[in-house]
C-alpha positions as CSV (number, residue, x, y, z in Angstrom):
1,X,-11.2,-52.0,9.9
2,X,-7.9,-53.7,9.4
3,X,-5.2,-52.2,11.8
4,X,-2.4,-49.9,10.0
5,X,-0.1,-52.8,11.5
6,X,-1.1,-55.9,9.6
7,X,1.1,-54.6,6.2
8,X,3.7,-54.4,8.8
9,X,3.4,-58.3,10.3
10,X,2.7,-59.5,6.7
11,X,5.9,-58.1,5.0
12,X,7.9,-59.4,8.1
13,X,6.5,-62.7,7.9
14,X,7.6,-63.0,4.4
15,X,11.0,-61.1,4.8
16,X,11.6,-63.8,8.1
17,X,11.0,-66.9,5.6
18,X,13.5,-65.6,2.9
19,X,15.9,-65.1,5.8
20,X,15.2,-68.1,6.6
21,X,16.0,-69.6,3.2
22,X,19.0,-67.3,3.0
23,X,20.6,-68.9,6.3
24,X,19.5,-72.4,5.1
25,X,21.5,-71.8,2.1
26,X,24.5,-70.3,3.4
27,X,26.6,-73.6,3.2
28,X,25.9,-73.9,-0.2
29,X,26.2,-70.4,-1.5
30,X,29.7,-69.2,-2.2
31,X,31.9,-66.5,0.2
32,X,32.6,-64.1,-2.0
33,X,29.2,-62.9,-4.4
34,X,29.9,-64.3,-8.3
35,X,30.9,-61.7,-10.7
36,X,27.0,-62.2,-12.1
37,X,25.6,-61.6,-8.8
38,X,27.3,-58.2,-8.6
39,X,26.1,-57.3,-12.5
40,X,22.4,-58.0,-11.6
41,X,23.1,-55.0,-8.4
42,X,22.3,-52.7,-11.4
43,X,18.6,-53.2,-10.9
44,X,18.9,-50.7,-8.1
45,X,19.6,-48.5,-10.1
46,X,16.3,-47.2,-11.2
47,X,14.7,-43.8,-10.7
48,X,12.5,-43.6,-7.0
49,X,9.3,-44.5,-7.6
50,X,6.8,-41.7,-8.1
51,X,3.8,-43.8,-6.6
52,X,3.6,-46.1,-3.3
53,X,4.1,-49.6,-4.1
54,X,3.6,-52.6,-2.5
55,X,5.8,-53.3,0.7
56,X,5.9,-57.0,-0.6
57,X,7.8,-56.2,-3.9
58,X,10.4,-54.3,-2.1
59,X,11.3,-57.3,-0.1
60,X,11.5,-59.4,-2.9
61,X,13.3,-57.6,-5.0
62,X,15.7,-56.6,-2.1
63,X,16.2,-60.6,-1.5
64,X,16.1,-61.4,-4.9
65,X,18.9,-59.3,-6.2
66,X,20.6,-58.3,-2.7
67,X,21.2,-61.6,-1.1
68,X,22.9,-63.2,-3.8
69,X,25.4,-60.4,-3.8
70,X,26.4,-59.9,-0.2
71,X,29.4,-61.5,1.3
72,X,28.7,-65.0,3.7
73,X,29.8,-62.9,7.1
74,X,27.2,-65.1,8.8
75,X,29.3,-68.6,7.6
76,X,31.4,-70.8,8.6
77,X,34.0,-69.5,6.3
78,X,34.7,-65.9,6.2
79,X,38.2,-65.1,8.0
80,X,38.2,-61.8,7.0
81,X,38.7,-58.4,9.1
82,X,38.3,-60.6,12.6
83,X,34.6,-60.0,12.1
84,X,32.4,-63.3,13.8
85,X,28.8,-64.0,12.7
86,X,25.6,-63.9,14.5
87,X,25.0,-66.0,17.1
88,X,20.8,-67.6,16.9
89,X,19.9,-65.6,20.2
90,X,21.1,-61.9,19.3
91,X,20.0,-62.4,15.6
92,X,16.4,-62.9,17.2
93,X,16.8,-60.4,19.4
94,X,17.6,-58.0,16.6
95,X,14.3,-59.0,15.0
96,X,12.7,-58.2,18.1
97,X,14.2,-55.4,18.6
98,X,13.8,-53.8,15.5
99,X,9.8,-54.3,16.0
100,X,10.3,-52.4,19.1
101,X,11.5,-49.9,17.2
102,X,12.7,-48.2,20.5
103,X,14.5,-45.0,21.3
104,X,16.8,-46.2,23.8
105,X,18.3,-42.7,25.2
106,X,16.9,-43.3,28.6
107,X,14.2,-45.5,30.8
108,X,11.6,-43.1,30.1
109,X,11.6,-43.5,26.0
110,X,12.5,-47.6,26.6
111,X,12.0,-49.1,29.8
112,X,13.2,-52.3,28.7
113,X,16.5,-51.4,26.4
114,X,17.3,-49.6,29.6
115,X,17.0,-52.1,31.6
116,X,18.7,-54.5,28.9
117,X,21.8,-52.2,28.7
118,X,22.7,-52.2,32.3
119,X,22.3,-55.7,33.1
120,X,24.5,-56.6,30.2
121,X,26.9,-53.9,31.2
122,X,26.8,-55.1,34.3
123,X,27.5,-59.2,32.7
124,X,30.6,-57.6,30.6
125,X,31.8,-56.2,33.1
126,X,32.0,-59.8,34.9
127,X,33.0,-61.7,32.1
128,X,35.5,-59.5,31.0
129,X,36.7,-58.7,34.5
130,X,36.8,-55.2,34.8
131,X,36.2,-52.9,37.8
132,X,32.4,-53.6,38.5
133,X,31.7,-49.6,39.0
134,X,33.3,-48.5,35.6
135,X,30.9,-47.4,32.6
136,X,29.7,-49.5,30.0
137,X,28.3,-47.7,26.6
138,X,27.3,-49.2,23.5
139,X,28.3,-47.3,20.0
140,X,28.8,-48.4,16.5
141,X,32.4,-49.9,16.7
142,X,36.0,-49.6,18.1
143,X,36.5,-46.2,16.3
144,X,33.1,-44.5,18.4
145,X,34.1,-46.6,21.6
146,X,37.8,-44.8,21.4
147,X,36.2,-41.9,20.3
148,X,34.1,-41.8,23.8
149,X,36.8,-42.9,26.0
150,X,39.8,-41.3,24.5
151,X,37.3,-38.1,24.6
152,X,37.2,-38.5,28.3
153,X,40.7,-38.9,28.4
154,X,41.5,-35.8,26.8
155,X,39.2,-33.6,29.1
156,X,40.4,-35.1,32.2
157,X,44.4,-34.6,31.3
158,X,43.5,-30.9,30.4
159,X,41.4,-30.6,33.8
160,X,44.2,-31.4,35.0
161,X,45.8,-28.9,33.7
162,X,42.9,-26.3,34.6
163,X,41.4,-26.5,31.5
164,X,37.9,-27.0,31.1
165,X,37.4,-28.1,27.2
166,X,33.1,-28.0,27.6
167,X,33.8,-24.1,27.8
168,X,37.0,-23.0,26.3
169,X,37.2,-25.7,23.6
170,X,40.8,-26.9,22.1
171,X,42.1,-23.3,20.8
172,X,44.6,-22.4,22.8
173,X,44.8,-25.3,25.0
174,X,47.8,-27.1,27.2
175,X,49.3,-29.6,25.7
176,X,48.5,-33.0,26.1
177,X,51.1,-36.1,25.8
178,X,50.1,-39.0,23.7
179,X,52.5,-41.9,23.7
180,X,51.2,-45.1,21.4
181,X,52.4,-48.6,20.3
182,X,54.0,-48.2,16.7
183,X,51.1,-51.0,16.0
184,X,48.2,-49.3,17.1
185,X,45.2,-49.8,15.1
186,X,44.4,-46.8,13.1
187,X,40.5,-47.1,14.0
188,X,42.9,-45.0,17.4
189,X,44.0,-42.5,15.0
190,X,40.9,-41.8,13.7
191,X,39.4,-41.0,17.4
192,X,42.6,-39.0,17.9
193,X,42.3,-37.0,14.8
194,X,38.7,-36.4,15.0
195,X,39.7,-35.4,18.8
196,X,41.5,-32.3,17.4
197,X,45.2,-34.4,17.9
198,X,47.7,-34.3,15.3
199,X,49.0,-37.9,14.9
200,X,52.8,-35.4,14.7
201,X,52.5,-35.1,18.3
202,X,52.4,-38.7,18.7
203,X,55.2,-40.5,21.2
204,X,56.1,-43.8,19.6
205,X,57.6,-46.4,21.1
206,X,58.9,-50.0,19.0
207,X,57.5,-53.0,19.5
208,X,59.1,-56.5,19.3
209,X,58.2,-59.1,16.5
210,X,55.1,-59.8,17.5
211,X,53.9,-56.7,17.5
212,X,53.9,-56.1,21.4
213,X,54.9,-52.4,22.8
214,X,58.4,-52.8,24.9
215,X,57.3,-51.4,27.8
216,X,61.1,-50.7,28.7
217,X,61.3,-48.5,26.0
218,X,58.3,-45.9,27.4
219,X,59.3,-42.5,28.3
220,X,59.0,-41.3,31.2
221,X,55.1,-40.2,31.9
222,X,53.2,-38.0,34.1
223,X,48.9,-37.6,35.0
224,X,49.2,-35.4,32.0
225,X,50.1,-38.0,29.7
226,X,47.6,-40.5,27.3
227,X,49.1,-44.6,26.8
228,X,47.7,-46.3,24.1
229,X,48.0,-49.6,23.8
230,X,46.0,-52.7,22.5
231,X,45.0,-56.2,23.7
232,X,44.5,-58.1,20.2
233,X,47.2,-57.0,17.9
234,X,45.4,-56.9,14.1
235,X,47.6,-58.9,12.6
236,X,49.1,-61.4,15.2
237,X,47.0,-61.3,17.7
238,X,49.2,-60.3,20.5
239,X,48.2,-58.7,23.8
240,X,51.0,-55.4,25.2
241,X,52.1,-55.7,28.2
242,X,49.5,-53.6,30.4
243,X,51.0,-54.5,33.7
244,X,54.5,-53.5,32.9
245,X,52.8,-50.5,30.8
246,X,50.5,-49.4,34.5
247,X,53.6,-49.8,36.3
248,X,55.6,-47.6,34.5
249,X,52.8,-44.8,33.9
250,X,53.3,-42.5,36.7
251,X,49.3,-41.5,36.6
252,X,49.0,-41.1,32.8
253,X,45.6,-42.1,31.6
254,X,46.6,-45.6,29.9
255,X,43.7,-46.9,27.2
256,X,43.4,-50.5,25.9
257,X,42.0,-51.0,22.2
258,X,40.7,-54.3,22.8
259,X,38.8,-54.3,20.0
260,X,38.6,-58.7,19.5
261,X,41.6,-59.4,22.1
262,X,39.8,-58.3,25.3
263,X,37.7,-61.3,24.9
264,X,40.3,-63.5,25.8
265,X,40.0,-62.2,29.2
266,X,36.6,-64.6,28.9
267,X,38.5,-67.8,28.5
268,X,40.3,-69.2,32.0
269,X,43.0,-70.8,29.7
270,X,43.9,-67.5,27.9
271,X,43.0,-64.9,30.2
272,X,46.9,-64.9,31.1
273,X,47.7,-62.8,28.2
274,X,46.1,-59.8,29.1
275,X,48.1,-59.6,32.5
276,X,47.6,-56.4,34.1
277,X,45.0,-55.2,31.8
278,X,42.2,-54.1,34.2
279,X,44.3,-51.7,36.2
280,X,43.6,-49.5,32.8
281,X,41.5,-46.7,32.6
282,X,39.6,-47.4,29.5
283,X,39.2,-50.3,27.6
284,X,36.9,-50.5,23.6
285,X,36.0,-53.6,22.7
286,X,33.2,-55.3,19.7
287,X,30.2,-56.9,20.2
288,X,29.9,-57.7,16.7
289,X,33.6,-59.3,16.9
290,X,34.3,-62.2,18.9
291,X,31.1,-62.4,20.9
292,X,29.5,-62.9,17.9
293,X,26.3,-60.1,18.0
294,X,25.3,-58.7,14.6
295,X,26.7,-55.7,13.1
296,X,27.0,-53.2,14.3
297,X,27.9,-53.0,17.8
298,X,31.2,-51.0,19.7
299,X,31.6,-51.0,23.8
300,X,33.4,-48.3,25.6
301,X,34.1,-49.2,28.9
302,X,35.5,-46.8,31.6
303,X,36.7,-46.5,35.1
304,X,35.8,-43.1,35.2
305,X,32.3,-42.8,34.6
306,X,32.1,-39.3,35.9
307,X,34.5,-38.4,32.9
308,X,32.8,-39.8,30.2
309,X,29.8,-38.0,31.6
310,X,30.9,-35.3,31.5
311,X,32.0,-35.5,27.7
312,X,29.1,-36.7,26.5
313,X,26.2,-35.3,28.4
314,X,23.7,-33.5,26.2
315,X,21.9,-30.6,27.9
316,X,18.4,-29.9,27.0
317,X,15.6,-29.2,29.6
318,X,13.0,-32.0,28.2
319,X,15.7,-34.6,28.5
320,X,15.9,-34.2,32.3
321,X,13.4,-36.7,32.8
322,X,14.0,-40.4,34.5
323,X,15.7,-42.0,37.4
324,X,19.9,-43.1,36.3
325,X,22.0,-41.5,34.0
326,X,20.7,-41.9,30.9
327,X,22.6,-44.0,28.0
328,X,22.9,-41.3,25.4
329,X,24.6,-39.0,27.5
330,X,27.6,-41.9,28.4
331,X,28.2,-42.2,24.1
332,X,27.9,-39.8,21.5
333,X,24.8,-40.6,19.6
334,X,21.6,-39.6,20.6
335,X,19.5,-41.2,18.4
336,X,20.5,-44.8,19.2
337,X,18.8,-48.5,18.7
338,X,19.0,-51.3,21.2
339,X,22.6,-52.6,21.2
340,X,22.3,-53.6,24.6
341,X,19.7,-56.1,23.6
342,X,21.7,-58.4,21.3
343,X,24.9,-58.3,24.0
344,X,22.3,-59.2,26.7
345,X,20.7,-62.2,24.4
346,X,24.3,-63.1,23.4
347,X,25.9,-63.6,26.7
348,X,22.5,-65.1,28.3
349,X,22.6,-67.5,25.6
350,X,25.8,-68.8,25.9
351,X,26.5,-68.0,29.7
352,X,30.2,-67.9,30.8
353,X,31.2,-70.8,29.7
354,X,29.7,-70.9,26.1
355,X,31.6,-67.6,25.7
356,X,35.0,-69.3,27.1
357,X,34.1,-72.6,24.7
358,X,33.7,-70.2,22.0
359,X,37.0,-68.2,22.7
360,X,38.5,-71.4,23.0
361,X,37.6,-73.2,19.9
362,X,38.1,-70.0,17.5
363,X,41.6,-70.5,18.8
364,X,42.2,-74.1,18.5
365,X,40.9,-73.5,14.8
366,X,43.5,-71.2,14.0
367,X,46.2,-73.5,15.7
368,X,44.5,-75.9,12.9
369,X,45.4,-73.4,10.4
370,X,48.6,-72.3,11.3
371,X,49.2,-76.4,10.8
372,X,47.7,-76.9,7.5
373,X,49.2,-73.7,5.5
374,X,52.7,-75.4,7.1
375,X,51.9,-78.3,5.2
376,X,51.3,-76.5,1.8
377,X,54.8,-74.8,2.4
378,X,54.3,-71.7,4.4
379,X,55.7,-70.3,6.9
380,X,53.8,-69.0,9.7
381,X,55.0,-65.1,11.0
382,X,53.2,-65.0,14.1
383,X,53.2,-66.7,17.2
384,X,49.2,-67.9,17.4
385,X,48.3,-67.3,20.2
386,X,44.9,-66.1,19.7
387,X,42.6,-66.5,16.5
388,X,44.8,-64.5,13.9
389,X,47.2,-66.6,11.6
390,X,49.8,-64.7,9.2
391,X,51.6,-66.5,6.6
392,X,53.3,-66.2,3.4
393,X,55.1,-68.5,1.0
394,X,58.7,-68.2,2.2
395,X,60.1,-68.3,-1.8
396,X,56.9,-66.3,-3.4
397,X,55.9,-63.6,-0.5
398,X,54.4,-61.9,-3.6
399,X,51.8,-64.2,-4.5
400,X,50.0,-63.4,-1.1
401,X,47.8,-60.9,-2.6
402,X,47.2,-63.4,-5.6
403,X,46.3,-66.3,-3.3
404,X,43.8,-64.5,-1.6
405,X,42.1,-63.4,-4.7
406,X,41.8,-66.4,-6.2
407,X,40.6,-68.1,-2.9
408,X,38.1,-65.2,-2.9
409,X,36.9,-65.7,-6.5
410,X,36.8,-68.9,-6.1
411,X,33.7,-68.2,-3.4
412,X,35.5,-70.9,-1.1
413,X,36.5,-69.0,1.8
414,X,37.1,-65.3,2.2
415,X,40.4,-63.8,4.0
416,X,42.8,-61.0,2.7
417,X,46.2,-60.2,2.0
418,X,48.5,-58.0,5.1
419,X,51.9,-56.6,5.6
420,X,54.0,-57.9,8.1
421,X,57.2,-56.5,9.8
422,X,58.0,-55.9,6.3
423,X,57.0,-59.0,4.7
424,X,53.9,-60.0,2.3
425,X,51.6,-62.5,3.4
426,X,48.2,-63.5,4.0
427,X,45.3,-63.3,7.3
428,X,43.1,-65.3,8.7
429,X,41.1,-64.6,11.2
430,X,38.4,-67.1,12.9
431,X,35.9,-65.3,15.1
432,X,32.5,-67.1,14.4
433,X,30.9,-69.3,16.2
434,X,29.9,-71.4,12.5
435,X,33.2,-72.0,11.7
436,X,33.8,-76.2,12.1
437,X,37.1,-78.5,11.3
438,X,35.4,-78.8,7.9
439,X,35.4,-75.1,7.0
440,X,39.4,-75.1,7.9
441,X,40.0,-77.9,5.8
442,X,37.9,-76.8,3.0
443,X,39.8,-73.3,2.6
444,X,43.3,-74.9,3.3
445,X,42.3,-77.1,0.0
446,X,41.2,-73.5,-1.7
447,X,44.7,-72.1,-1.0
448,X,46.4,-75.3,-2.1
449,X,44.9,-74.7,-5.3
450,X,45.2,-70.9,-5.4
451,X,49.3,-71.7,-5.4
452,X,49.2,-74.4,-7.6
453,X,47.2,-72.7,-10.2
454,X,49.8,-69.6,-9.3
455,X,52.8,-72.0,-10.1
């Protein structure tokens, strides 16, 4: 009798050869999906079948009306949101994975996306170097990984305070400090807000014109106090000055968004702007960012792991099973896939120095960039010092949003418009590991004829 299973290997063998196609095609497919591509989306929209079907015709029909409309994330020119591709190893590994099919909430359910999660915890940890006995968990994004630390942070500052938040929850609670960078990212409000903190109690302090916090300007704190700052501004890139921020913090509990910029700690050449940076408490940073793993994939990392423990255990007598501290009582889902693989197959991969060469290049891309849009008349806002590039026409600031949506329907690249200190402008950000000279050259040529058909 033929095994349940077989349906199973046949659809994936078809579904891995129009993935195939799909990657094969990727340089000749535009960015952006055509405006037909998007009409034809309305075959989805159908009633749910009565009857089962064949698992074959799903796949086709999802290929041969979705993949013509999705964006090109996985090319070599998409410089939108500081999102990377997908590296060959982890997109394996998420095949692999998903036949797995594992429940990775501890080594009991999945020996081996245990096992996968603490080594490459332990090979972050290295690469990134942080304090080799802090906690690594892996979420959805930035806004779950400062959801889990920042939730640590809070209980600790109100234990502090004798308040245990497990028990008595946030009614009636002490108050707890917040002082934050002016250009935090607001993925940090979000964990703040769904926290039970009012961004009205917030502390801010200014930042200079790069959009770094002046650590001069901080209060004065106290161990009941939370600093936010970020490694990786959104827009320029720019790293705050965590040593001068640690020095001045008096035993508040200081976190570091890192959600892209904490990767620069990989690269010996750039690892000089995040100064100070590991004598934080916390750090977030994306898998699916710079390193380059597939969507989606968040890392909380924290000193404490004890803290984020204890916010985030779950307490149920048939989960008490297994050696170590499970991984679903370190984040807050339970139900969770295998993250951990595609980070472990992404860092073995490339080792240390494919993820410095990678660092390293996305950089010197922008720096190519920065050059080009100078050429075509614009002036560059931000100093590039990392992988993000802001500029705007210095005469036509308005035509920023234009230029970007004529770039994008033109399916040659994909980047978006921004504000900054005030002015309008456009973003690029290069994070994947595709993106080649060619690809630069190519969308400079795009926006070249973006202003010129705007002129």
């Amino acid at each position: 009798m033929q095994s349940p299973l077989e349906t199973s290997r046949i659809v994936l063998q078809d579904a891995c050869r129009r993935a195939d196609q799909y990657l094969d095609e990727i340089g000749m497919r535009r960015v952006a999906p055509s405006p037909e591509s998007r009409s034809k989306l309305s075959a989805f929209d159908a009633p749910m079948p009565h009857e089962p079907g064949d698992p074959a015709s799903t796949i086709a029909l999802l290929d041969e009306v979705g993949s013509p409309a999705t964006t090109a994330t996985v090319g070599g020119r998409f410089f939108g949101l500081v999102v990377g591709g997908t590296l060959p190893a982890p997109l394996g590994a998420r095949a692999l994975a998903s036949a797995w099919d594992q429940i990775v909430f501890n080594d009991v359910t999945s020996p081996v996306g245990t096992k996968l999660e603490k080594v490459a915890s332990k090979w972050v940890l290295d690469i990134l170097g942080l304090p080799e006995t802090s906690s690594v968990g892996f979420v959805t994004g930035a806004t779950m990984a400062n959801f889990t630390c920042l939730a640590a942070a809070r209980n600790t500052l109100l234990e502090r305070q004798g308040w245990d938040v497990g028990k008595m929850g946030l009614w009636g609670a002490p108050p707890v400090r917040i002082v934050a960078s002016r250009q935090v990212h607001v993925t940090v409000l979000k964990a703040l807000r769904l926290l039970g903190f009012g961004t009205d109690r917030i502390e801010w302090v200014d930042c200079d014109t790069q959009g770094r916090l002046i650590a001069e300007q901080l209060p004065d704190c106290d161990d009941k106090t939370l600093i936010l700052t970020q490694a990786g501004n959104v827009n320029s890139g720019a790293c705050d000055p965590v040593a001068d921020i640690v020095a001045k913090a008096n035993g508040a509990w200081v976190h570091v968004d890192g959600a892209f910029g904490l990767w620069a700690a990989a690269s010996p050449r750039l690892k000089s702007q995040l100064l100070g940076y590991e004598a934080a408490d916390s750090w977030t940073t994306d898998g699916h960012k710079w390193l380059n793993t597939p969507y989606d994939c968040g890392i909380a990392i924290c000193r404490h792991p004890t803290a984020i423990h204890n916010a985030m255990a779950t307490q149920a007598s048939y989960l008490e099973i297994g050696g170590d501290v499970a991984p679903k009582d370190m984040v807050p889902e339970f139900s969770r896939g295998a993250r951990g693989v595609e980070v472990w197959a992404a860092l073995h991969s490339l080792g240390k120095a494919g993820v410095a060469d990678l660092i390293d290049r996305s950089c010197a891309l922008a720096r190519r960039f920065a050059a080009g849009l100078q050429d075509c008349g614009f002036e560059i806002l931000n100093d590039v010092v990392l992988n993000q590039v802001v500029a705007t026409l210095p005469d036509a600031e308005e035509l920023s949003t234009d230029i970007a949506r004529l770039v994008q329907e033109s399916g040659e690249a994909w980047f978006g418009p921004t504000t900054w200190n005030g002015r309008e402008a456009i973003r690029i950000s290069v994070a994947s590991w595709a993106t080649v000279e060619a690809d630069v050259d190519r969308t400079l040529r795009a926006i070249k004829k973006a202003v010129s058909d705007l002129n």
